[in-house]
C-alpha distance (Angstrom), angle and dihedral (degrees) to the residues before:
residue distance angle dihedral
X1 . . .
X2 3.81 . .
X3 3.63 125.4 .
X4 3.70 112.3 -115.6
X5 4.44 93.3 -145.9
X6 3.58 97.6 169.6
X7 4.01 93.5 50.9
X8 3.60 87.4 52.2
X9 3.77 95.9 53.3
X10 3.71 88.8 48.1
X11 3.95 91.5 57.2
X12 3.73 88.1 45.8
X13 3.84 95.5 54.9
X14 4.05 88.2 43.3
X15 3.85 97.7 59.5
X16 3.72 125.6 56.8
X17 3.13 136.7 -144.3
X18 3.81 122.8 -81.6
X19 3.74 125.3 -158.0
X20 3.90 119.6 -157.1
X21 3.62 105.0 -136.7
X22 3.93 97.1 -171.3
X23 3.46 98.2 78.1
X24 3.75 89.7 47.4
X25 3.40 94.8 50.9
X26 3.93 95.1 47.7
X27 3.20 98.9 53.6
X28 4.58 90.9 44.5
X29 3.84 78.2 57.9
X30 3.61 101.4 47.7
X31 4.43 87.2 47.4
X32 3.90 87.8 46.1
X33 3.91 90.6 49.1
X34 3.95 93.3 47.3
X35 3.67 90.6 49.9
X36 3.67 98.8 46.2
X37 4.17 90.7 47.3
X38 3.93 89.6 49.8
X39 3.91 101.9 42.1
X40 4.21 87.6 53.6
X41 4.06 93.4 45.7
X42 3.53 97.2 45.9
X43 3.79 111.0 102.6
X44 4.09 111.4 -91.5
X45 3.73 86.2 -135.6
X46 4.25 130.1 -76.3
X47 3.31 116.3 -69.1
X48 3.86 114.1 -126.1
X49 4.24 102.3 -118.7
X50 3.86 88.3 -131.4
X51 4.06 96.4 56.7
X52 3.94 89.8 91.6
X53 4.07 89.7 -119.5
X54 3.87 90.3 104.3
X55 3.40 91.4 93.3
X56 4.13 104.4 -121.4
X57 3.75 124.0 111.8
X58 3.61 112.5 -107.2
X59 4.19 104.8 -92.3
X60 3.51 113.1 -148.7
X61 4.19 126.8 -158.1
X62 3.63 89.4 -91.5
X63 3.35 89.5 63.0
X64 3.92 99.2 68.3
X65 3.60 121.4 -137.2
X66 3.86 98.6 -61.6
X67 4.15 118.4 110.6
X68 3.50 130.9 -135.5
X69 4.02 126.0 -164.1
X70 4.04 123.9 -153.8
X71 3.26 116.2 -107.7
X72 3.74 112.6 -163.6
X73 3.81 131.6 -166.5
X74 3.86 118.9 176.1
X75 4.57 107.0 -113.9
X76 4.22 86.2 1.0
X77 3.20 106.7 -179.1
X78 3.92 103.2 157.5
X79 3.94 136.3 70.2
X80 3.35 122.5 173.7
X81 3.90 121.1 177.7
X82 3.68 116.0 -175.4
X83 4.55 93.7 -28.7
X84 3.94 86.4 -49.5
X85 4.12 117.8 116.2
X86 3.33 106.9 -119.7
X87 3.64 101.8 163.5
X88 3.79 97.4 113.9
X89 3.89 89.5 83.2
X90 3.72 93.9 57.9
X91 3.63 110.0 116.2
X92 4.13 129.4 -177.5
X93 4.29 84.3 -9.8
X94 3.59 85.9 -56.3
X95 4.19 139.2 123.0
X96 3.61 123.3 -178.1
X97 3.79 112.8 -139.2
X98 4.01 127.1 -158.7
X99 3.73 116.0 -126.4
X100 3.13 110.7 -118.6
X101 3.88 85.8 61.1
X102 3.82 85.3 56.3
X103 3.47 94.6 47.3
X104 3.98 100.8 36.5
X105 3.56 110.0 20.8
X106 4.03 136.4 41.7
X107 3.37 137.5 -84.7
X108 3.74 122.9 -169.7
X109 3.84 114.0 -170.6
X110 3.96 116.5 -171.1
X111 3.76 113.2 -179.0
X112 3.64 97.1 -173.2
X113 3.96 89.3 56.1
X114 3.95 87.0 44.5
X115 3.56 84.9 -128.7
X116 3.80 158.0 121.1
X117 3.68 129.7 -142.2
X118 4.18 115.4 -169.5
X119 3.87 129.8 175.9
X120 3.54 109.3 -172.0
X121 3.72 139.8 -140.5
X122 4.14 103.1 -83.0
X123 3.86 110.2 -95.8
X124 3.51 92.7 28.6
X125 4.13 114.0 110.0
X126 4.14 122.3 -142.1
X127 3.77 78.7 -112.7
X128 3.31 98.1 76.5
X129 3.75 102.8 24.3
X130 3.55 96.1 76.5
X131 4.17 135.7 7.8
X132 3.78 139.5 -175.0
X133 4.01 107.4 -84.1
X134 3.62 115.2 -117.0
């Protein structure tokens, strides 16, 4: 059996080349995806605590050294703290709440209702579980 050479470089020069674009394009796809998923979860940058974006109402000296956190419901229209009515201090649909009712006590939120059911730690008064945000 002899080896025909110079057909074989005739076929060669006849044909050309063909690219398969698939792969290429599956992998372009799979880069683009990766990028676009990591750009939108990387962190948008730390917020400075003093911007006003953290979320707590501004607590003045008067206040003494206990913290409150904003608690907002969208149309809230009800507060309840421990069965008393304490919706008067509700201001732009939103209650500030002391910590130690966040941490110890229970907080019941139910949109629908447009309201906001608390039971607070024992010896602590509705008084000072929640206040008007500044």
């Amino acid at each position: 059996m002899s080896l025909d050479i110079e057909r074989h470089k005739e076929k060669l020069k006849d044909t050309s080349p063909q690219f398969n674009l698939v792969p290429f394009i599956d992998i372009l796809f799979t880069l683009l995806i990766f990028l676009v998923v990591t750009s939108s979860f990387s962190g948008g940058g730390i917020q400075d605590a003093t911007d006003g974006a953290t979320g707590k109402p501004n607590i003045t000296d008067t206040t003494g050294n206990s913290e409150y956190y904003l608690i907002p419901v969208a149309g809230l229209e009800k507060v309840i703290v421990n069965g008393q009515d304490m919706s008067p201090l509700i201001k732009d649909h939103a209650i500030a709440v002391q910590t130690k009712v966040i941490d110890e006590g229970e907080i019941s939120i139910k949109p629908k209702e447009r309201s906001i059911i608390i039971v607070t730690p024992p010896g602590m008064s509705p008084e000072q579980a929640v206040r008007s945000p500044n």
